[in-house]
C-alpha positions as CSV (number, residue, x, y, z in Angstrom):
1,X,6.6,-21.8,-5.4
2,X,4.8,-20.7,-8.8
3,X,4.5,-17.1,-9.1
4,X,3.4,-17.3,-12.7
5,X,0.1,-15.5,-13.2
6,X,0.3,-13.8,-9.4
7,X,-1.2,-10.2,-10.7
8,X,-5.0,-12.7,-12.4
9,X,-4.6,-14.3,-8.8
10,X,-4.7,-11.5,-6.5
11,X,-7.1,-9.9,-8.8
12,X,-9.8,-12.5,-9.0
13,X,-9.4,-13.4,-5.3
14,X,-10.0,-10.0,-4.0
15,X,-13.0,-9.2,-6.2
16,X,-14.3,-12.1,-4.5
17,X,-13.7,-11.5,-0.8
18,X,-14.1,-7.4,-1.7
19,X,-17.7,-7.3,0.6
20,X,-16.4,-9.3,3.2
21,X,-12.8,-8.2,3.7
22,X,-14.7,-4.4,4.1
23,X,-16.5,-5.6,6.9
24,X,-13.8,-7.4,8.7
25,X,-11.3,-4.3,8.3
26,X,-13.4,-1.3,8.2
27,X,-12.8,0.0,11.9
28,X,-8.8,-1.6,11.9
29,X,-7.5,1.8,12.4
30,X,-10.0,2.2,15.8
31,X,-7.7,-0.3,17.0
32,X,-4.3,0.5,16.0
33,X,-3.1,3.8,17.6
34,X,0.4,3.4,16.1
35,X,-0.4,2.6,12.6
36,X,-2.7,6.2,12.9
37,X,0.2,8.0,14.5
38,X,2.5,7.2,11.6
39,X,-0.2,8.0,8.6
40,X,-0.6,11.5,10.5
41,X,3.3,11.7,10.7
42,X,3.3,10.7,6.8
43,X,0.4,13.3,6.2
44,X,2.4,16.0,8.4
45,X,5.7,15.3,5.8
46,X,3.4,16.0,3.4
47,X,2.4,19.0,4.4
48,X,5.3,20.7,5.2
49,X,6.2,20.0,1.1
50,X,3.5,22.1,0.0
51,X,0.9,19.9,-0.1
52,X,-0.6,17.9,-3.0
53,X,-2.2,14.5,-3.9
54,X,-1.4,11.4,-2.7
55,X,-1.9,7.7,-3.6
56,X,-2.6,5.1,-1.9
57,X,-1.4,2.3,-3.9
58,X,-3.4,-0.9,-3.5
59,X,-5.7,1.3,-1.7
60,X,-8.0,-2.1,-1.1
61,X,-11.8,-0.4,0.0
62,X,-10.9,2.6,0.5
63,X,-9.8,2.7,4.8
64,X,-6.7,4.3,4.2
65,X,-7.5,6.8,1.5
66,X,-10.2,7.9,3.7
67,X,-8.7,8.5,6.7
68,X,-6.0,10.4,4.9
69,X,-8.8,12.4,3.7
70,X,-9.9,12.7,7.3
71,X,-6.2,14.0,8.4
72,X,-6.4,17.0,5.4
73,X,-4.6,15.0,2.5
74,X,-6.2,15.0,-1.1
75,X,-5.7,11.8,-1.5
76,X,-6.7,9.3,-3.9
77,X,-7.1,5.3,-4.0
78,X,-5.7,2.4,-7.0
79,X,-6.4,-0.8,-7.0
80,X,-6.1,-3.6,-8.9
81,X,-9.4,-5.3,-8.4
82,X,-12.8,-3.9,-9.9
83,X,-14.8,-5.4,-7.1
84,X,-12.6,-3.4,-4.6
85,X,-12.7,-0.4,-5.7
86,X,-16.4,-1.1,-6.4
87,X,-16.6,-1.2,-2.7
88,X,-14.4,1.7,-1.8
89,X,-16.8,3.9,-4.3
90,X,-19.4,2.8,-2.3
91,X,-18.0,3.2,1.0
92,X,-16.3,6.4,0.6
93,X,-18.7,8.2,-1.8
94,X,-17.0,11.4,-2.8
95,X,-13.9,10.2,-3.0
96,X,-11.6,9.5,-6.3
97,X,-10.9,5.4,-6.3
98,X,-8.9,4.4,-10.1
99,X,-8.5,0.7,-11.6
100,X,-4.8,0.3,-11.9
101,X,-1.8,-1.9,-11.4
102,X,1.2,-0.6,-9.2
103,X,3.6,-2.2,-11.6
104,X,2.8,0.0,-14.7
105,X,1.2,3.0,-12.4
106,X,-0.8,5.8,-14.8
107,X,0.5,8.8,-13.3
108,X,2.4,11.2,-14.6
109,X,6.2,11.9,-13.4
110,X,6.5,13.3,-10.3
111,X,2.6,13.9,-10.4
112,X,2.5,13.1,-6.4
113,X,3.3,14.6,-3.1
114,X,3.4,11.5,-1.6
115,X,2.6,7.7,-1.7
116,X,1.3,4.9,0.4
117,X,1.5,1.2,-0.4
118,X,-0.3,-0.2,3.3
119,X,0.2,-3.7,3.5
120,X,-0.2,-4.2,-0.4
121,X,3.1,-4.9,-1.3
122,X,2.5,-8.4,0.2
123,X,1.4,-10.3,-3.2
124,X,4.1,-9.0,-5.3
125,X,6.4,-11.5,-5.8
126,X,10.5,-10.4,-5.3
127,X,11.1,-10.0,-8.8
128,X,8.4,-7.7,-9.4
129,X,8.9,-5.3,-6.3
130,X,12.1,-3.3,-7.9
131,X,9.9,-2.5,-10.7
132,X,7.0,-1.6,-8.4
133,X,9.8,0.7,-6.3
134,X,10.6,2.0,-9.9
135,X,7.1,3.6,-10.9
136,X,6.7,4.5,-7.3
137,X,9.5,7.0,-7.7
138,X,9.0,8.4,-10.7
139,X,5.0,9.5,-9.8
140,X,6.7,10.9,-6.5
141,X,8.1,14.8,-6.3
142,X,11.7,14.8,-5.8
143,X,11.2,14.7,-1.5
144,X,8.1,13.8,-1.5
145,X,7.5,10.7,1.8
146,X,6.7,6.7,0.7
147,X,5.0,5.1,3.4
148,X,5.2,1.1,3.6
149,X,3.7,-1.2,5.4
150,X,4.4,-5.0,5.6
151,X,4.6,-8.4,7.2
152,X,7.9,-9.2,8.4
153,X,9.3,-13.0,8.1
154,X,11.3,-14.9,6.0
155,X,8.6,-16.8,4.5
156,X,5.5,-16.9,1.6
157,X,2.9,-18.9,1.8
158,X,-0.2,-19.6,-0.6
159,X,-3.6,-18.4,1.1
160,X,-6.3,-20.5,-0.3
161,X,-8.8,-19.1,2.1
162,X,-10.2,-16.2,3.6
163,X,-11.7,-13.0,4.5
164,X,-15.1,-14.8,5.2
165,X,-14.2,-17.8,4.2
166,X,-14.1,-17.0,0.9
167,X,-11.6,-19.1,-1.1
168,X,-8.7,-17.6,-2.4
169,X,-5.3,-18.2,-4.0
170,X,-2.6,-15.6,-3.5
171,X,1.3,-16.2,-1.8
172,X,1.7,-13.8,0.9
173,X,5.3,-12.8,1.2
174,X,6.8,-12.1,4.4
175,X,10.1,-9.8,3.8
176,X,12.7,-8.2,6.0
177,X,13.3,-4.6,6.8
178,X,17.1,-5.1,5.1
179,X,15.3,-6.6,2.5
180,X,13.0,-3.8,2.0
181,X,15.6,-1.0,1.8
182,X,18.1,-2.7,-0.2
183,X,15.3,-2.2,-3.1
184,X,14.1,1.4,-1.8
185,X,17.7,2.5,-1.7
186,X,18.4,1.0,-5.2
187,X,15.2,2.6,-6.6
188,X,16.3,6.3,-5.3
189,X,14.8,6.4,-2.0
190,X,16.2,7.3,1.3
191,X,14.9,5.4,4.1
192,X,14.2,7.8,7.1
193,X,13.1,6.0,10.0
194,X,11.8,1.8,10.2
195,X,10.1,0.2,12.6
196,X,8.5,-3.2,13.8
197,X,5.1,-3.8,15.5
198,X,2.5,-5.7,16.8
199,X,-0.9,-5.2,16.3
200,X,-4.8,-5.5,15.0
201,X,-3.2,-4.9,11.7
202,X,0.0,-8.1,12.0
203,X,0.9,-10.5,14.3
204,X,4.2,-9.0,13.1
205,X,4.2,-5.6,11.0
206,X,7.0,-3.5,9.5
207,X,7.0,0.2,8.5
208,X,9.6,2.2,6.5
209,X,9.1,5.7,5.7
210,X,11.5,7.2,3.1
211,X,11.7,9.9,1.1
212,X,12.1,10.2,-3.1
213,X,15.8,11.3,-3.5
214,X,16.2,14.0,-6.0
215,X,17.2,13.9,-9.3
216,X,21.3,14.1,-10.2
C-alpha cells in the first residue's frame, strides 16, 4: 500500500464526487438516531463548558456542522476540498465553511470549545493521525469534548469508485477502538466513553468521545 501523495488524492476525488455525495448523504442523520443522540450528548458537553465554537473537522458538505447549528452550537466547517465546501456554502448558506487541512489546522491554541472529526479520519494514513491528534489538541480548551467517528476493521483498501459512480482514488482505513486511543491518550486526551454500531452511516462504526486533558 502507497500512501505517498494521500492528502492531492482525497482532495481531487472529493471535489469530484462533492455534488453527488451531497445528495446521497444529505438526510443520513434522519436515519441514524444514535449517531444524533451522541452529537446532542457532544453538544450538551459543550455546553456545560461555557459554550463556544466548534469545528467540525473534515466537515465534508456541511451535514454535521449544520445540525450542530440546529442543536445550539456555533459551530463551524474545514475541509480540505474546494468543491466541498463549495457545496456546503451552498447548502448551508449562513453558515462559516474554511479551506483547510486537519494536519496543519489554522486555529489558534485552545481557540475551540470542542471538535468533531465524523468519519473523516478515514483517509489519513497511520503515520499522519498522531500529528492530526496533535493540532486537534492544541485548538481545543483544556476540557473541552473530541468527538470521533470511524470504521472499525483491521483493514484499508483503495476506493477507485464512488458516490455516484464517480471515480475515485483514496485508501479507506479501517482502525480499532485500542488503536484509536493509544494515539488519543498519547496526544493528551482522555477517552470518556467508546462504542461500536451499526447503521445508515457503517456497516460497522466506532465512536470515542474524549476530552482535552489539561495542561501540566
Amino acid at each position: 500500500m502507497n500512501t505517498d501523495g494521500w492528502m492531492e488524492d482525497t482532495r481531487t476525488s472529493y471535489d469530484t464526487v462533492a455534488a453527488s455525495y451531497a445528495d446521497l448523504t444529505r438526510h443520513l442523520l434522519d436515519e441514524t438516531p444514535e449517531e444524533r443522540a451522541v452529537l446532542a450528548l457532544f453538544a450538551d458537553l459543550v455546553s456545560t463548558q461555557g459554550g463556544g465554537p466548534v469545528a467540525d473537522v473534515g466537515c465534508g458538505t456541511g451535514r454535521i456542522t449544520a445540525y450542530l447549528c440546529q442543536l445550539g452550537m456555533d459551530a463551524f466547517g474545514i475541509d480540505l476540498s474546494p468543491g466541498m465546501i463549495e457545496v456546503a456554502r451552498s447548502d448551508h448558506p449562513g453558515l462559516r465553511f474554511d479551506l483547510g487541512s486537519m494536519t496543519d489546522l489554522d486555529l489558534a491554541d485552545g481557540s475551540v470549545a470542542g471538535l468533531i472529526a465524523w468519519y473523516s479520519l478515514i483517509h489519513v494514513p497511520d503515520d499522519e493521525i498522531g500529528l492530526v491528534f496533535e493540532h486537534f489538541r492544541r485548538v481545543v480548551r483544556p476540557g473541552g469534548p473530541l468527538l470521533l467517528s470511524f470504521h472499525i476493521g483491521d483493514e484499508s483498501r483503495l476506493k477507485t469508485e464512488g458516490y455516484g459512480g464517480h471515480p475515485m482514488n483514496v485508501y479507506v482505513h479501517r482502525r480499532q477502538h485500542g488503536q484509536m486511543i493509544a494515539w488519543l491518550n498519547n496526544a493528551g486526551f482522555s477517552v470518556e466513553e467508546h462504542r461500536t454500531l451499526t447503521s445508515a452511516e457503517s456497516k460497522l462504526g466506532g465512536i470515542i468521545l474524549a476530552r482535552r486533558q489539561a495542561d501540566d
